[in-house]
N, C-alpha and C positions, 0 to 999 in steps of 0.2 A: 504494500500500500504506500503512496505517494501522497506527502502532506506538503505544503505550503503554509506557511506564514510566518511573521516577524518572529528571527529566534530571542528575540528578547524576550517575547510575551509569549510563545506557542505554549499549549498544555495538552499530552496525551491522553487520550480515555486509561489506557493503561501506562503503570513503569518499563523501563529499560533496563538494562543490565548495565550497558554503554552508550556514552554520549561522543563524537569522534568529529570536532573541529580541526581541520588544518589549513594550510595555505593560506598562512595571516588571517584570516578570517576576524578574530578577534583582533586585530589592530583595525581593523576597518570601521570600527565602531569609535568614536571619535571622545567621545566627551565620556569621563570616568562613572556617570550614570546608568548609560549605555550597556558598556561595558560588565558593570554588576549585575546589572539586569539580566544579560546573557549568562552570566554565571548562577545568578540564581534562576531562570529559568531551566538551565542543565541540569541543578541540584534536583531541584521537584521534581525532574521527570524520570531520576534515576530511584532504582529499587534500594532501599538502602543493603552497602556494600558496594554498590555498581562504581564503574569507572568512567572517569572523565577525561580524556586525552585528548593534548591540542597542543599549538605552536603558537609560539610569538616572534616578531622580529623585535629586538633591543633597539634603543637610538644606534651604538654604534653603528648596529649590519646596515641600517640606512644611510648614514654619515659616511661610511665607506664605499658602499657597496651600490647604491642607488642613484647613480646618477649616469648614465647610457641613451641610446640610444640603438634598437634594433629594429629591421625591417626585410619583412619576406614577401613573396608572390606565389600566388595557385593558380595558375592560368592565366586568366584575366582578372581576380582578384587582388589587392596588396593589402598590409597589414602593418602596421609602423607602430613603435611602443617605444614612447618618450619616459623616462624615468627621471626623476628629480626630488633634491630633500631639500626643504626650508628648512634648515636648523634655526633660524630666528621665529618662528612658529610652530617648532617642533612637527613638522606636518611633512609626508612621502606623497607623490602620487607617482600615477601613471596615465597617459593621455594613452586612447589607444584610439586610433585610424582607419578605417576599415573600408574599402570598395572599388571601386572598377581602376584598374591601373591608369588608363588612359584619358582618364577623366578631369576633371579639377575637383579641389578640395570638397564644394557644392555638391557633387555628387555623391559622396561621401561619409561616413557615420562616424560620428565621433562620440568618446566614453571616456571621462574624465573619474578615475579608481583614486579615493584618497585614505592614506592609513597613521595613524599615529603610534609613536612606539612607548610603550611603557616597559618601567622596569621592574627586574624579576621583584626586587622588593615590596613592589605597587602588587602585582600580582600576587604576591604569598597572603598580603595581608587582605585582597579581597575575597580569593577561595577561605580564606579564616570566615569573615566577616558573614558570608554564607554559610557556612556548616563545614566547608572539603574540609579533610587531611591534606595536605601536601605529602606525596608518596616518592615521586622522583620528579627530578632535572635536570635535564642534559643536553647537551650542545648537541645541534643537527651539523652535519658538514654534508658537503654537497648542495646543489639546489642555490635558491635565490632567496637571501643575500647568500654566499656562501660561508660569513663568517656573522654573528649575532643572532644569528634564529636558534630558538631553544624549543626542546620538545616537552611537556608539561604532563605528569600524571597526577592526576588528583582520585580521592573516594568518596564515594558520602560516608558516613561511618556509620555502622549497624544501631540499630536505633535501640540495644540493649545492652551495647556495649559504648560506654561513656570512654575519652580518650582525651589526651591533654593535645589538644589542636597547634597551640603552641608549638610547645617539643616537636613534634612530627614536621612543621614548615622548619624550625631551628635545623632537624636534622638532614632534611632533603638540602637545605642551603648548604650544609657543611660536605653533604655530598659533591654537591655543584662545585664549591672552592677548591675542593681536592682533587676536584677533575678536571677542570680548568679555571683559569682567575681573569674574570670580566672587565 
């Protein structure tokens, strides 16, 4: 079955086991409201115990890594993807281009993607603020950015087993530091 709608607000008839954001997905959400909302939207719809896995890009992997320009062709179609970071409004996009090669711009479809980068810190303490566990963090290599994108496992936690929420972000961070230093 194929659901539609805003994952900030979406509510299943039933729970989940797993909830499975990637590809920036949650930078895309722009203002720190947003943002919790998708995370507690994730919470509620998970069974408790269930998992929540996803990715962030950090400022760096933007600051480094986001600023290109690439462009392909399928035939008679073209496809152009501008990347760029405002570091002074902390803000990524991506403009992307889309249609007949031999055309002018006018003919053309344009899709203007924009993402914000928060930090893991920001992150531990809103999966907290929700209910998660923070379980693991780990640096993604490969892929775009190739350096600052982190993979993120969070839990709900069994609703009869109470768990110091704390400790467990303290610990996945201490993991993160020993595995790489941000």
């Amino acid at each position: 079955q194929l659901l539609q709608a805003d994952v900030r607000f979406f509510r299943l008839r039933h729970r989940v086991s797993a909830v499975v954001c990637f590809y920036n997905s949650l930078n895309q959400f722009l203002e720190p409201d947003s943002f919790r909302a998708v995370l507690a939207s994730s919470f509620r719809s998970l069974n408790p115990g269930g998992w929540f896995l996803f990715d962030i890009v950090l400022e760096h992997g933007y600051a480094q890594f986001w600023e290109g320009d690439e462009a392909f062709a399928h035939g008679e179609t073209m496809c152009e993807l501008k990347y760029r970071f405002d570091d002074r409004q902390r803000l990524a996009s991506c403009l992307i281009t889309m249609g007949p090669v031999h055309q002018p711009l006018g003919y053309r479809s344009q899709l203007l993607l924009r993402q914000r980068p928060y930090s893991l810190g920001f992150v531990a303490e809103e999966l907290r603020l929700v209910g998660f566990e923070l379980v693991v963090v780990r640096p993604m290599s490969g892929g775009s950015p190739p350096d600052g994108r982190l993979a993120i496992l969070a839990r709900r936690p069994e609703e009869s087993h109470q768990t110091n929420q704390r400790h467990g972000s303290i610990l996945a961070l201490q993991q993160l530091s020993e595995t790489k230093t941000l």
